[in-house]
C-alpha positions as CSV (number, residue, x, y, z in Angstrom):
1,X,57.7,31.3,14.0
2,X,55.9,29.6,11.4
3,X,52.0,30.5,11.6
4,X,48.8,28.7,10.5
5,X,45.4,29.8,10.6
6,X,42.8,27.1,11.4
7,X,40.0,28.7,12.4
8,X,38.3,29.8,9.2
9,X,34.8,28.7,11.2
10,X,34.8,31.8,12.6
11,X,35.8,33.7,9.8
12,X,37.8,32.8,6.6
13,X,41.2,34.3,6.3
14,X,42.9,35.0,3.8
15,X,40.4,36.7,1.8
16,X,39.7,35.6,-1.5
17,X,42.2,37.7,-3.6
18,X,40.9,41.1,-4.8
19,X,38.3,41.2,-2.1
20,X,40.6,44.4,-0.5
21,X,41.0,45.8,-3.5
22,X,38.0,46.0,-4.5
23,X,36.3,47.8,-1.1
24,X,39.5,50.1,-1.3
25,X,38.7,50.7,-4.3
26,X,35.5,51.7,-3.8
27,X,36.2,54.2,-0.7
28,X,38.6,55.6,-2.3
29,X,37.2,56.5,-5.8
30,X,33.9,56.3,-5.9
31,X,32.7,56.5,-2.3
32,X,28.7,57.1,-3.1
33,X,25.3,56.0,-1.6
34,X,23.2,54.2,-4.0
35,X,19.2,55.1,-3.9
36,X,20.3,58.6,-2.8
37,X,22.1,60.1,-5.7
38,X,21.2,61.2,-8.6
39,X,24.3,60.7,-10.6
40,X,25.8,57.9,-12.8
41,X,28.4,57.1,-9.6
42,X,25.5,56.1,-7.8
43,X,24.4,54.8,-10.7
44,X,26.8,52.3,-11.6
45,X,27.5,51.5,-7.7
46,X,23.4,50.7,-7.6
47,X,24.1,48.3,-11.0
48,X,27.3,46.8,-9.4
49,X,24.6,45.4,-5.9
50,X,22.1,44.5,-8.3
51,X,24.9,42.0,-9.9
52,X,26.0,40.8,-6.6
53,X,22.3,39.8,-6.1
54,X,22.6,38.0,-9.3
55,X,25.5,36.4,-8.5
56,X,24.3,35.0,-5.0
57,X,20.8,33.9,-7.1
58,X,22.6,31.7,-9.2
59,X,24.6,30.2,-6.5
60,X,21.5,29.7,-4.3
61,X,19.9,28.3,-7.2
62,X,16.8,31.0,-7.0
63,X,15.4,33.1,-10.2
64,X,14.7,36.2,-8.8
65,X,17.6,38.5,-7.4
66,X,15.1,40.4,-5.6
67,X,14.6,37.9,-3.1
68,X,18.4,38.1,-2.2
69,X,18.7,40.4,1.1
70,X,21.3,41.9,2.1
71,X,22.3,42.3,6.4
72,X,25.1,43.1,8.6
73,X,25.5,39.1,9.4
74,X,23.5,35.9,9.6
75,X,22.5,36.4,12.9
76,X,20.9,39.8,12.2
77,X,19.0,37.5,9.3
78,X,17.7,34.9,11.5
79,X,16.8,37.8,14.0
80,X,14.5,39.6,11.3
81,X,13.3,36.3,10.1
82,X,12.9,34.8,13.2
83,X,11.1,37.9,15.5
84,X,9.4,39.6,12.3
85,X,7.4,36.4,11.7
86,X,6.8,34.6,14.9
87,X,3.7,35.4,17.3
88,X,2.6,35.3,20.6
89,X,1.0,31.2,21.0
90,X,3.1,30.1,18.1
91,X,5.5,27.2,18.4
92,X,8.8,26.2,16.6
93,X,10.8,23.5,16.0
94,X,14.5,23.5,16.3
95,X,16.9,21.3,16.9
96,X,20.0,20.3,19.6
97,X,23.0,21.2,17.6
98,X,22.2,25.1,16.9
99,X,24.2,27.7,17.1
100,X,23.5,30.9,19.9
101,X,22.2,32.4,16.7
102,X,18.9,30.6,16.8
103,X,19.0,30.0,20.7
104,X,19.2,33.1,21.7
105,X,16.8,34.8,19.4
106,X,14.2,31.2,20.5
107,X,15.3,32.1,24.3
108,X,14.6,35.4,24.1
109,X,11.1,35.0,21.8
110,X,10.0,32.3,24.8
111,X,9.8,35.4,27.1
112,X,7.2,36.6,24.8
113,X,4.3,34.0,24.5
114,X,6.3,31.9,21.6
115,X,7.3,28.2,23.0
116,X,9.8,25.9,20.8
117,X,11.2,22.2,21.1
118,X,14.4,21.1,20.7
119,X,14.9,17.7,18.9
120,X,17.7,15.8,20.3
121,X,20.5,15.0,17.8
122,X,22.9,11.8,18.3
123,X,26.3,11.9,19.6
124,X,28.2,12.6,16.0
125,X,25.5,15.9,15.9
126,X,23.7,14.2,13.2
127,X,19.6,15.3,13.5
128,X,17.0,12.0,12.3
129,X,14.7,13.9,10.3
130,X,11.4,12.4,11.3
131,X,12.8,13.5,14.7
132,X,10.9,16.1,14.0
133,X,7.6,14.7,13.3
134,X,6.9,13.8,16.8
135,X,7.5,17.5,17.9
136,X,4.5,19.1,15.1
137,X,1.9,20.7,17.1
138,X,-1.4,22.2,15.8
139,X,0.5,25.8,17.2
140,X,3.7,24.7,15.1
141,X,4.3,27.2,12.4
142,X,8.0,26.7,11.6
143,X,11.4,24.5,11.7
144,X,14.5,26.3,12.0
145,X,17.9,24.6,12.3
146,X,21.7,24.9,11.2
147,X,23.1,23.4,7.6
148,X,26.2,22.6,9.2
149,X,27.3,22.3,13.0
150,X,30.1,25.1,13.9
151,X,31.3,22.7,16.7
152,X,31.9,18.8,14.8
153,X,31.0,19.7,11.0
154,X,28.6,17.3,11.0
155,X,25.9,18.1,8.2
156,X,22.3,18.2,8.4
157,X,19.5,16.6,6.1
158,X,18.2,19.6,5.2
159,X,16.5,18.3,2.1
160,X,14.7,15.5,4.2
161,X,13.5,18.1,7.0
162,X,12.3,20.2,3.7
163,X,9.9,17.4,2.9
164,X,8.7,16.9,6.4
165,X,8.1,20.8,6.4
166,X,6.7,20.5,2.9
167,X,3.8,17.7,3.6
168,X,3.3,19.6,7.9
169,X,2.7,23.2,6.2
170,X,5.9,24.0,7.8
171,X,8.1,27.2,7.1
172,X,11.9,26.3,7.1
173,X,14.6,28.9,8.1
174,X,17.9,27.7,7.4
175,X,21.2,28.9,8.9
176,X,23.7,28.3,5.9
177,X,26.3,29.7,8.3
178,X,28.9,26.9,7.7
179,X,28.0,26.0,4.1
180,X,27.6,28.8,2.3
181,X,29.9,28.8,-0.7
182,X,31.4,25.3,0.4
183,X,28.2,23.3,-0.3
184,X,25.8,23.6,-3.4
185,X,22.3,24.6,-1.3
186,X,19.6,25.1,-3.7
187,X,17.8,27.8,-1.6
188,X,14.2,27.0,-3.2
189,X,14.3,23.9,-0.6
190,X,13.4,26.3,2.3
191,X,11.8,29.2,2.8
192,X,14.3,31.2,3.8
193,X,17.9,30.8,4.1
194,X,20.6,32.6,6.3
195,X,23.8,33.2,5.3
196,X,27.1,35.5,6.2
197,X,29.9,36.9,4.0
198,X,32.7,36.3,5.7
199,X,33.3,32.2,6.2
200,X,33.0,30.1,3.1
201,X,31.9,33.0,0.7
202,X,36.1,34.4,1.4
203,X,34.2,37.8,1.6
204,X,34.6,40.6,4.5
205,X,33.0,40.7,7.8
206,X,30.3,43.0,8.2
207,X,28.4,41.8,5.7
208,X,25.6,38.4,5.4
209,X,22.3,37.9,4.0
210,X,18.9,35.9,3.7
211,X,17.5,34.5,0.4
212,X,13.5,34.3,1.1
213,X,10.9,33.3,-0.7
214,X,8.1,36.1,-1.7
215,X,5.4,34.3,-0.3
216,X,7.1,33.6,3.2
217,X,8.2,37.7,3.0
218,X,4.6,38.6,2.9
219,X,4.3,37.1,6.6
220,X,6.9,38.2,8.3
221,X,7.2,41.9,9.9
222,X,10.2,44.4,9.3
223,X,12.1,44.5,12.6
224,X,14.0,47.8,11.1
225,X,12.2,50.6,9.2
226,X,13.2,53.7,7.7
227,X,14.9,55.8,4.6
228,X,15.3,53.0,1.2
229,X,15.2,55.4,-1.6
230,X,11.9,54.4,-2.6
231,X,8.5,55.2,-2.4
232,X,10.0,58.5,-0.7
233,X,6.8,60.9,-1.1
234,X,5.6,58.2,1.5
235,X,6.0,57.5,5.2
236,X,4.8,54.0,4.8
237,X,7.9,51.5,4.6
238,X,7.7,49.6,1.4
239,X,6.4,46.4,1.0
240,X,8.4,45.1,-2.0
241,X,11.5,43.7,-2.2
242,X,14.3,43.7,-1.3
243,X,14.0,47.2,0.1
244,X,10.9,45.5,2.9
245,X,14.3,44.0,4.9
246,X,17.4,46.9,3.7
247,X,16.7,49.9,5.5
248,X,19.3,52.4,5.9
249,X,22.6,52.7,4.4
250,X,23.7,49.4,3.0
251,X,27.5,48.5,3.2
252,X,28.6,49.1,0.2
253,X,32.6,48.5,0.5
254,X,31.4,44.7,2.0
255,X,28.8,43.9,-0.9
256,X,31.1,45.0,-3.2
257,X,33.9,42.5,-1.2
258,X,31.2,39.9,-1.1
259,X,30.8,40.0,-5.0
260,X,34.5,40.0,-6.1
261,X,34.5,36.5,-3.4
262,X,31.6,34.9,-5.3
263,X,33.4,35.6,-8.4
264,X,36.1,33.8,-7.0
265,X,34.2,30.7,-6.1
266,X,33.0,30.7,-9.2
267,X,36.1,30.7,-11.4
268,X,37.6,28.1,-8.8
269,X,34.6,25.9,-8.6
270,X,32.5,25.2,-5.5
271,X,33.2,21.8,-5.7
272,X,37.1,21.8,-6.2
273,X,37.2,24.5,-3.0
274,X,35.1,21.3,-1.0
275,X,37.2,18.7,-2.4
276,X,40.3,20.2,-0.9
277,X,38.7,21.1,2.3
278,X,37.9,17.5,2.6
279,X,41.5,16.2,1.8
280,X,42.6,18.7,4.2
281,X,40.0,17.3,6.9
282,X,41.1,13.4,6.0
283,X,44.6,14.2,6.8
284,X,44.3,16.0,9.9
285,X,41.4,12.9,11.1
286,X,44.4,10.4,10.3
287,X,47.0,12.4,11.5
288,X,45.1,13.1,15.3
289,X,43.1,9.5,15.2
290,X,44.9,7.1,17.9
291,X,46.5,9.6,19.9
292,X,46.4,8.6,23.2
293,X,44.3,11.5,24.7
294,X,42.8,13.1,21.8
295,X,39.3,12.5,21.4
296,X,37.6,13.4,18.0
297,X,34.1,14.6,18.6
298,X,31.0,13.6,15.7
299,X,32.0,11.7,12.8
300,X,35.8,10.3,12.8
301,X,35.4,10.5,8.7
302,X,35.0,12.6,5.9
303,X,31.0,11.5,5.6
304,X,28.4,14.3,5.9
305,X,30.1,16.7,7.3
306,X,32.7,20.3,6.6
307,X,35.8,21.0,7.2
308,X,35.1,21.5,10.9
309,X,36.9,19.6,13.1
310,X,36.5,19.4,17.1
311,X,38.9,17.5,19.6
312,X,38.6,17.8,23.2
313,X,42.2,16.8,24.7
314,X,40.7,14.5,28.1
315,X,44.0,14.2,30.1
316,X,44.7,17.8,29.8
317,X,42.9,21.2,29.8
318,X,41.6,22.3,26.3
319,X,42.4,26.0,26.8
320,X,46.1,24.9,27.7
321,X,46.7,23.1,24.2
322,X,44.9,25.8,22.5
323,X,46.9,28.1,24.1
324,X,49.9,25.9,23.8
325,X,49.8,25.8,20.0
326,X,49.5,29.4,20.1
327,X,52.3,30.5,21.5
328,X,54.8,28.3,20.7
329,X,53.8,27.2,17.0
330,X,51.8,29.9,15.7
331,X,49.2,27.9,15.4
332,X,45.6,29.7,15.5
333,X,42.5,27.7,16.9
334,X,39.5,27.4,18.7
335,X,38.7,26.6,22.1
336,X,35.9,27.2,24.2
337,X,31.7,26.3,23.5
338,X,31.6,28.2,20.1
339,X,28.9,30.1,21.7
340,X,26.5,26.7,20.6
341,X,26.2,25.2,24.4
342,X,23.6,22.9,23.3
343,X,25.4,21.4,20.7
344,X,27.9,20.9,23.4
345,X,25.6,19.5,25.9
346,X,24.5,17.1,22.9
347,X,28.1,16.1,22.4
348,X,28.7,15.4,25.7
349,X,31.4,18.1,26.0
350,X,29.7,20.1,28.5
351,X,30.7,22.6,30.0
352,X,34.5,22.2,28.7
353,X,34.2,22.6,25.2
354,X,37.0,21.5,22.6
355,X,39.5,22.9,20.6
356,X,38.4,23.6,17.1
357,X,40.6,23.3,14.0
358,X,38.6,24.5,10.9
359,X,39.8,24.2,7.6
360,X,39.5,26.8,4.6
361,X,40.5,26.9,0.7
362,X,44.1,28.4,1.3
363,X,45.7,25.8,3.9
364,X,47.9,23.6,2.5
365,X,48.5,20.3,3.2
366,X,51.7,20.9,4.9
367,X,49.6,22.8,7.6
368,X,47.6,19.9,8.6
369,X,51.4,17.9,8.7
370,X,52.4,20.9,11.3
371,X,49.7,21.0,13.3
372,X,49.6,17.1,14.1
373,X,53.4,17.1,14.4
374,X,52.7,20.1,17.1
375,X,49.9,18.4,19.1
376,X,52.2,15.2,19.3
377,X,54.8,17.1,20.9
378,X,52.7,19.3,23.1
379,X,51.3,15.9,24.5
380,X,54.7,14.7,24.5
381,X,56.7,17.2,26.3
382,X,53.7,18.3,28.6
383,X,51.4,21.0,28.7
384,X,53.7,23.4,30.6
385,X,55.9,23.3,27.2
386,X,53.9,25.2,25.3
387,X,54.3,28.4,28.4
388,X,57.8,28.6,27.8
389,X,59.4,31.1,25.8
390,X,60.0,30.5,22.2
């Protein structure tokens, strides 16, 4: 059976080529802690992090490496940024389309003194910047909200919030989640943005990040302490960074993954890698738009938004197509609430969810052609098609 990955919103797959190699590579030759060892392995493997810093700089479009940090995930970076900074009477602004990421860590923040507002987004997901305005309170300390939804695609005006934030006194935290090597984000717009390895950097799970500026590092709290390598003769956690945010081992095998990605984006080209993401997401909007059925949730067009694309399937049960084009055409999806219920509740696919197709660099237009072609025939034949054996 032929198979085709669509899901590269939860993680990107393949791999951009080398990015194996190069952790095996590591384990298996070299296989030293950096900061620890006083040899040239360690060395070399502490130069090698240092240019994968670099790297992500220039990307993010920030001078100083230093203020590249490196975490297990994006959702451990909005943690530290979020709980390390945050105190009891402050408020937050946030918005309807975020991922658990930020809802959980705002839920779980409200338990402790800290309130935050929601601003509602419209049906397509998109958030009106001077949403926000009429949420600012004198206790309002900081906006944090998604690039890019994980549900629809749609993308956010982060530049216009940035303003807002700019002219309020506003910190902005930014979850870069689904834009992150697909998008150009000039980091020195916010004040600290989130990102993770393993979706449109082509890099391996296990591995994300947050680019933050010095100023805003001064006022937020370690949530982690412990061994760095530096100021060792002292049991006071340094204050510099990066090492104020890495304690511990880092992961080595997935920074070094992470860098040979970003090398790879940037031989490709961040724009041609969007470009075909977009003619993939064109073709599957025309190939699923007027199917009796099939509705496409947020924009219907290739406008403002990623290669993200959710349909929710109203005379049938989403899980049964998902499940349908699983079994029976290899094809690999989505379906459920994404673990972003709000967004869902804002889209007005609460609590059923959608089934999520999400494009990456390595399908192919003939995958887009399958898919369609498969949906039509799943509707066609009846749900109860795609249960039978192959």
């Amino acid at each position: 059976m032929k198979k085709v990955y669509a899901d590269n919103g939860a993680t990107s797959f393949p791999k951009a080529p080398g990015v194996s190699d190069a952790i095996k590579d590591f384990l298996d030759n070299t296989g030293c802690n950096v900061n620890r060892g006083g040899y040239a392995d360690s060395y070399n493997t502490a130069m090698e992090i240092l240019d994968a810093r670099q790297m992500l700089a220039r990307m993010f479009h920030v001078p100083n490496p230093q203020e590249v940090i490196f975490t297990p995930s994006v959702t451990y970076s909005l943690n530290m940024l979020l709980q390390g900074f945050l105190k009891r009477g402050d408020h937050i602004i946030t918005t309807s389309m975020e991922h658990n990421a930020v809802m959980r860590p705002l839920h779980s923040l409200s338990q402790k003194g800290i309130s935050y507002d929601a601003v509602p987004c419209g049906k397509n997901g998109l958030l009106t910047a001077t949403g926000i305005i009429p949420f600012i309170k004198k206790e309002t300390k900081a906006v944090v909200m998604l690039h890019a939804s994980n549900v629809c695609g749609t993308v956010m005006p982060i530049e216009a919030v940035s303003a807002i934030c700019k002219e309020n006194k506003l910190r902005l935290i930014v979850d870069a989640a689904q834009t992150a090597g697909i998008l150009d984000i000039d980091a020195g717009k916010t004040d600290a943005l989130a990102f993770t390895g393993h979706k449109g950097l082509l890099g391996p799970q296990g591995i994300g990040g947050f680019i933050i500026k010095k100023e805003f590092a001064r006022e937020i709290t370690p949530l982690i302490t412990g061994g760095t390598g530096s100021l060792s003769h002292e049991i006071e956690h340094p204050d510099f960074l990066p090492d104020k945010f890495e304690a511990g081992t880092m992961n080595i095998p997935a920074i070094l993954g992470l860098k040979k990605a970003v090398a790879y984006i940037n031989a490709t080209g961040m724009k041609s890698i969007s470009d075909k993401e977009m003619l993939l997401t064109a073709a599957f909007i025309d190939k699923v738009s007027g199917i009796k059925g099939v509705d496409i949730i947020g924009g219907e067009d290739t406008e403002n938004r990623v290669a993200v694309v959710s349909l929710d399937f109203t005379d049938n049960d989403n899980a049964a197509i998902a499940a349908a084009l699983d079994s029976n055409y290899g094809i690999m999806t989505r379906c459920g609430l994404h673990c972003a219920p709000i967004a869902h509740q804002t889209l007005n696919t609460y609590p059923h969810g959608t089934v999520r197709f999400s494009f990456g660099h390595f399908n192919s237009l003939d995958d887009v052609e399958y898919i369609g072609q498969s949906i039509k025939e799943i509707l066609r034949r009846g749900v109860s098609y795609g249960f039978q054996a192959n």
